[in-house]
DOLUMGU-684472 format. One record per residue (C-alpha): residue number from 1; x, y negated, z negated; residue in one letter. Coordinates in pm, 1 decimal. Each point is the difference from the previous one (the first is absolute). Layout:
DOLUMGU-684472
atom n = NUM	X = X	Y = Y	Z = Z	res = A
...
end
This chain:
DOLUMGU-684472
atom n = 1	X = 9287.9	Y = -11853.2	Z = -16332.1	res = X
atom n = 2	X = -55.6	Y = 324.1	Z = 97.3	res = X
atom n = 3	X = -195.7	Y = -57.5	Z = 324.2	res = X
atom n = 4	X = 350.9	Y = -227.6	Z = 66.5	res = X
atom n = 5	X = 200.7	Y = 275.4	Z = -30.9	res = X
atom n = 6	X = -204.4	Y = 210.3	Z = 217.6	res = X
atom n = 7	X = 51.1	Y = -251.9	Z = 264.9	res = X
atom n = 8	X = 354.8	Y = 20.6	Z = -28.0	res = X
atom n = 9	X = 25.9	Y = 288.3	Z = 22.3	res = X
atom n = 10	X = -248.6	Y = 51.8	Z = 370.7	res = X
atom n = 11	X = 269.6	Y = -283.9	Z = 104.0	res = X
atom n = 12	X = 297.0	Y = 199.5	Z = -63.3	res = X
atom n = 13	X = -120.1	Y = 273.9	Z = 164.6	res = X
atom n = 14	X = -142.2	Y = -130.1	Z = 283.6	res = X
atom n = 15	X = 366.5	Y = -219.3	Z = 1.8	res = X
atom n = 16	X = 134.7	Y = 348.9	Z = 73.1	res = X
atom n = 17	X = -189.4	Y = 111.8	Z = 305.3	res = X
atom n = 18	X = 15.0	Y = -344.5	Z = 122.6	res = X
atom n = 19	X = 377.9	Y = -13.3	Z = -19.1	res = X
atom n = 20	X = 30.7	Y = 344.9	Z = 178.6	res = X
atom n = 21	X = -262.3	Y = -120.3	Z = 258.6	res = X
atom n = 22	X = 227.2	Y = -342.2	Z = 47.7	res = X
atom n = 23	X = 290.6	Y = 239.1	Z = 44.7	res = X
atom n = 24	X = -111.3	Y = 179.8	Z = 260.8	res = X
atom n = 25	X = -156.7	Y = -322.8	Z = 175.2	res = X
atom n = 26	X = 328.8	Y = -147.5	Z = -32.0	res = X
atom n = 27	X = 202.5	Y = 278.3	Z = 168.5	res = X
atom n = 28	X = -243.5	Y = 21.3	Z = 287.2	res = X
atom n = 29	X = 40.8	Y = -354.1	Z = 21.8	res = X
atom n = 30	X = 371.0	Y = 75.5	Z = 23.8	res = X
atom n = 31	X = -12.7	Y = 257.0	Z = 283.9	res = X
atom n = 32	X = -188.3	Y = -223.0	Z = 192.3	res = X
atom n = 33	X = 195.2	Y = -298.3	Z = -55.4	res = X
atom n = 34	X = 286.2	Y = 187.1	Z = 119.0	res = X
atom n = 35	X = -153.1	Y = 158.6	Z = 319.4	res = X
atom n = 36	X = -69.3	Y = -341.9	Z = 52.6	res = X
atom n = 37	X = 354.5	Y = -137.1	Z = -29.7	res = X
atom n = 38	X = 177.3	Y = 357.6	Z = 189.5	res = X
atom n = 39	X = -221.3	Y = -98.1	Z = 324.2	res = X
atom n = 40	X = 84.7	Y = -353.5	Z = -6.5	res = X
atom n = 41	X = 366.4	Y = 46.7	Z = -28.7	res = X
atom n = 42	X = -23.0	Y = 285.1	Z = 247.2	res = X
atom n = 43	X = -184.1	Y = -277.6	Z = 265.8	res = X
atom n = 44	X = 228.8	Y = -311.0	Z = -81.0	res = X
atom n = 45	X = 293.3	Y = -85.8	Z = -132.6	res = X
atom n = 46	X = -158.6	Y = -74.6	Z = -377.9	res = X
atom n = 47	X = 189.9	Y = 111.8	Z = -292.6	res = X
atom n = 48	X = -189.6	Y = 199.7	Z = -310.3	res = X
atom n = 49	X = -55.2	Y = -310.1	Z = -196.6	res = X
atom n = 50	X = -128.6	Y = -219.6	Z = 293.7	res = X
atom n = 51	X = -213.7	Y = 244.8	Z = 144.3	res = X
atom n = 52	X = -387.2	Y = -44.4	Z = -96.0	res = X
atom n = 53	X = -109.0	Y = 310.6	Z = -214.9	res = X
atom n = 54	X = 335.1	Y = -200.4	Z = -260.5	res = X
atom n = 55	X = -236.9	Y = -185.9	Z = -224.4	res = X
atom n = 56	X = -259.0	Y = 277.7	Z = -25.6	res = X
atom n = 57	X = 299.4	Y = 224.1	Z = -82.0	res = X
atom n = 58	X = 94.2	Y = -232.5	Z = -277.4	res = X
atom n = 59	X = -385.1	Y = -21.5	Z = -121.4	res = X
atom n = 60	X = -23.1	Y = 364.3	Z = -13.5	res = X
atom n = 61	X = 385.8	Y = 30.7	Z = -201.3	res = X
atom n = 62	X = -160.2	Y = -260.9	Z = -216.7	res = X
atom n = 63	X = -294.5	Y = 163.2	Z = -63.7	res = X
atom n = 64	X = 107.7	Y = 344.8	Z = -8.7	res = X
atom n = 65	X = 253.2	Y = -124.3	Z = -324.8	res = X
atom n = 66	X = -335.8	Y = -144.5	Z = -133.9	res = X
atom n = 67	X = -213.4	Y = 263.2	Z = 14.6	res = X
atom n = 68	X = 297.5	Y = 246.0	Z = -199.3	res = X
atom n = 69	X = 30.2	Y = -255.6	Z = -224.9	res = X
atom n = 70	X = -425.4	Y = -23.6	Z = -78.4	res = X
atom n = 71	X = -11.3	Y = 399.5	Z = 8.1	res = X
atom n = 72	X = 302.2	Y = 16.5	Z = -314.3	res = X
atom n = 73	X = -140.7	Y = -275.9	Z = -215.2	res = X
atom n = 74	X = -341.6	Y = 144.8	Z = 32.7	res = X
atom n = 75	X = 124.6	Y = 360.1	Z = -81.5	res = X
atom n = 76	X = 208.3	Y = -103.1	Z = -243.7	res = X
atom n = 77	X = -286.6	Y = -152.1	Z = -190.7	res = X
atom n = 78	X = -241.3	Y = 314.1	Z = 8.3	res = X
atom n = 79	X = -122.9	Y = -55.2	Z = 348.8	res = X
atom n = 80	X = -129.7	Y = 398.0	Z = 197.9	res = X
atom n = 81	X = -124.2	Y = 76.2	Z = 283.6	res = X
atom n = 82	X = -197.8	Y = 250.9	Z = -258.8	res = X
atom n = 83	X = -305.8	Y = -172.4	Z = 95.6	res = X
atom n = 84	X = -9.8	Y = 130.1	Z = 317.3	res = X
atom n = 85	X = -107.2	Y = 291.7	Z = -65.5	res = X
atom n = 86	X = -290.2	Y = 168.2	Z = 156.5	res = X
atom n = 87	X = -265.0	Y = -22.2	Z = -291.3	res = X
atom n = 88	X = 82.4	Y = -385.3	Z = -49.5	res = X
atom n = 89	X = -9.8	Y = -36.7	Z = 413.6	res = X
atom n = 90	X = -341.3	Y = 153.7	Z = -19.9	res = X
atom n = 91	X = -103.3	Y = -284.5	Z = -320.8	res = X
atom n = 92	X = 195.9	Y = -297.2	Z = 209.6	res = X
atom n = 93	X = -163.8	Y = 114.3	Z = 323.5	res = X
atom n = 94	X = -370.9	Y = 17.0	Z = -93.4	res = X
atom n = 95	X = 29.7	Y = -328.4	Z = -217.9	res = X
atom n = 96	X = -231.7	Y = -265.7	Z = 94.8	res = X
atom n = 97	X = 279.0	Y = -283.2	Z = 41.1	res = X
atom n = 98	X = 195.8	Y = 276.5	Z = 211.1	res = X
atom n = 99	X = -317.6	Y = 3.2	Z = 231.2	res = X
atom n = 100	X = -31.8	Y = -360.5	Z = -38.0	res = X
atom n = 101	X = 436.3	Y = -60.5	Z = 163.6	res = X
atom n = 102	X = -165.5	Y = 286.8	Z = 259.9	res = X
atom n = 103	X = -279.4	Y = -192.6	Z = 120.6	res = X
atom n = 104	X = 221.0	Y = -318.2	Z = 1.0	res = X
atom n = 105	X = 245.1	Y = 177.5	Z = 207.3	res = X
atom n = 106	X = -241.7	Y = 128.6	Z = 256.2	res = X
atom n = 107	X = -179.7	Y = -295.5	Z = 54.3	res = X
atom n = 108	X = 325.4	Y = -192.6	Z = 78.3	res = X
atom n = 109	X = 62.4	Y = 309.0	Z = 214.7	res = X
atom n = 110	X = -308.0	Y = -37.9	Z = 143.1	res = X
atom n = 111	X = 74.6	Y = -367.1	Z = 96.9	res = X
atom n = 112	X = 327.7	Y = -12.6	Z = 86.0	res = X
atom n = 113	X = 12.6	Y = 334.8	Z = 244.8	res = X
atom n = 114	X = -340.1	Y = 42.4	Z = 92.0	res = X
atom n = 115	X = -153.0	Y = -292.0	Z = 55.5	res = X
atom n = 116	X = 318.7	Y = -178.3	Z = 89.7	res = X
atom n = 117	X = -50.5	Y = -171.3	Z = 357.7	res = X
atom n = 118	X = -157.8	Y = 372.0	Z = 179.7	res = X
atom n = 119	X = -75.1	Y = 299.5	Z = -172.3	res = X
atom n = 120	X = 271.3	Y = 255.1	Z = 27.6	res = X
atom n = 121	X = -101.6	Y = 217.1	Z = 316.0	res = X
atom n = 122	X = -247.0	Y = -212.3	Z = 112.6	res = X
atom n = 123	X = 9.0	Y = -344.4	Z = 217.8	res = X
atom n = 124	X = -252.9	Y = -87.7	Z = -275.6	res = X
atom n = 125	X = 112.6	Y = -360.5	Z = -79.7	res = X
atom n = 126	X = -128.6	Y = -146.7	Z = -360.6	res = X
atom n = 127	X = -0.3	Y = -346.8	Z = -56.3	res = X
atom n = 128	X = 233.5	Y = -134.3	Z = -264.2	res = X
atom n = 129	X = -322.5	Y = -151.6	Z = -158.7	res = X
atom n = 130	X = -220.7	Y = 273.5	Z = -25.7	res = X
atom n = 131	X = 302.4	Y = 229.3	Z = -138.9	res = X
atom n = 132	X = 61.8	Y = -220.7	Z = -274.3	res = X
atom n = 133	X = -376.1	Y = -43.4	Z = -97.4	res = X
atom n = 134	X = -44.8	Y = 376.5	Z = -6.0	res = X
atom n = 135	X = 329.9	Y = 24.9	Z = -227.0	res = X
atom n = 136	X = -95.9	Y = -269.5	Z = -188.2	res = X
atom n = 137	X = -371.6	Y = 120.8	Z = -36.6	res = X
atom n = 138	X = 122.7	Y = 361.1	Z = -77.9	res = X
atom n = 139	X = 221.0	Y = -83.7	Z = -290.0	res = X
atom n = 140	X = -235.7	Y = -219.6	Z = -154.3	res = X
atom n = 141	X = -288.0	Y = 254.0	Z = 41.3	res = X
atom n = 142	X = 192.6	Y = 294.1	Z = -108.9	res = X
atom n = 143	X = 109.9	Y = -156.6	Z = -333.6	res = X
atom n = 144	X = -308.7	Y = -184.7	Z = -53.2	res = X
atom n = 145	X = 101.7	Y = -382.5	Z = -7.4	res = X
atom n = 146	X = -335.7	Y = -97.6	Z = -17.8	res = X
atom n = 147	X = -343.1	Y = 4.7	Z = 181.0	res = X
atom n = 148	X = 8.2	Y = 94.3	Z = 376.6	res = X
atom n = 149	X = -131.3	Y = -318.0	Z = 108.8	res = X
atom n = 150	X = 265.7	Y = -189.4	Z = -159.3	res = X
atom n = 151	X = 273.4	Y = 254.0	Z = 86.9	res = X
atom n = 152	X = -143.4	Y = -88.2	Z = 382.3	res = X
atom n = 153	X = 62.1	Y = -341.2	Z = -60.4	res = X
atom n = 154	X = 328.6	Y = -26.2	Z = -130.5	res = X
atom n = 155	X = 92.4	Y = 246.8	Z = 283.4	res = X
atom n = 156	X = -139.2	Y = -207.9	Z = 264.7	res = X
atom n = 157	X = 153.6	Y = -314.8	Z = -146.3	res = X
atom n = 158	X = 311.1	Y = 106.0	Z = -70.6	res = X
atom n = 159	X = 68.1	Y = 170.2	Z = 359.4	res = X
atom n = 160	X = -117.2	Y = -331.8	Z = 170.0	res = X
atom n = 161	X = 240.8	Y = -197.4	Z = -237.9	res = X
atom n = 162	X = 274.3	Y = 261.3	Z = 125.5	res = X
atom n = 163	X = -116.4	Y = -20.1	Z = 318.6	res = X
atom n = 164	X = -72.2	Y = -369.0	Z = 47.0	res = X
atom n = 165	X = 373.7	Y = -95.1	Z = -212.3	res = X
atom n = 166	X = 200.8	Y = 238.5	Z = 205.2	res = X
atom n = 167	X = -107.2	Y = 28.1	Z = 325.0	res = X
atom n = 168	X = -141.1	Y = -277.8	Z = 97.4	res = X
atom n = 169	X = 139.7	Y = -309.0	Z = -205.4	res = X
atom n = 170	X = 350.6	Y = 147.3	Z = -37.8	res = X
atom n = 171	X = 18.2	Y = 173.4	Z = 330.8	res = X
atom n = 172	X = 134.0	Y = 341.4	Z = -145.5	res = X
atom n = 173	X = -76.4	Y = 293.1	Z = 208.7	res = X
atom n = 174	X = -250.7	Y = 243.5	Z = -232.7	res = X
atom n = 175	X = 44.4	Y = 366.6	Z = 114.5	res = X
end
């Protein structure tokens, strides 16, 4: 029970900072919506609520209510932003599943900016194939799935399945 309540208790807190992050998101969302709909109306004759930033507006009202509403339930039921502080950001920082999200996060990175169609910069072109085997082959070597000859395998295989499915017998354009 008491590792339950622990849990709870992360989740409140991190409800908090979530909710203020959402906010924030939500009004930026807002602005934009609005720029959007001010340069429309300014260019024809649309009205606020038939221009096109309307429906983001309304998405970012909506979620701007539901992000005050998450941050006062979670505060009201013991949720902080306490946590934050900088000897627990030091503890969360140099955790092994914090470096674990990291690597996660700069492989995608890796995939989806650098070795998306040419390398930034460069007129370097990478093939959709051999991108996805090195991500694929990178992840699965880095957390240690299982021997390297197998983690070659199921790299190989599964970008020629992608490959193969998609661009070829569906016709969809792989970057």
């Amino acid at each position: 029970m008491d590792g339950t309540k622990k849990a709870i208790e992360k989740t409140k807190d991190w409800d908090v900072l979530f909710s203020i992050l959402l906010f924030l998101s939500s009004i930026a969302l807002i602005v934009y919506s609005v720029g959007i709909s001010l340069e429309a109306m300014q260019k024809t004759d649309a009205v606020f609520y038939t221009a096109p930033g309307f429906s983001t507006f309304i998405i970012g009202v909506v979620l701007s209510v539901l992000s005050v509403l998450q941050g006062t339930i979670a505060w009201k039921k013991g949720g902080t932003l306490r946590w934050l502080a900088l000897s627990n950001l030091k503890s969360i920082f140099l955790s092994r599943t914090f470096l674990d999200t990291f690597l996660v996060f700069l492989y995608l990175c890796l995939y989806m900016w650098v070795f998306w169609e040419t390398i930034p910069f460069t007129r370097i072109r990478v093939p959709f194939w051999l991108s996805t085997f090195l991500f694929l082959f990178g992840m699965m070597k880095t957390f240690r799935a299982t021997t390297t000859k197998r983690i070659l395998i199921i790299s190989m295989v599964t970008t020629a399945v992608v490959q193969i499915s998609f661009g070829y017998l569906m016709g969809i354009p792989l970057p």
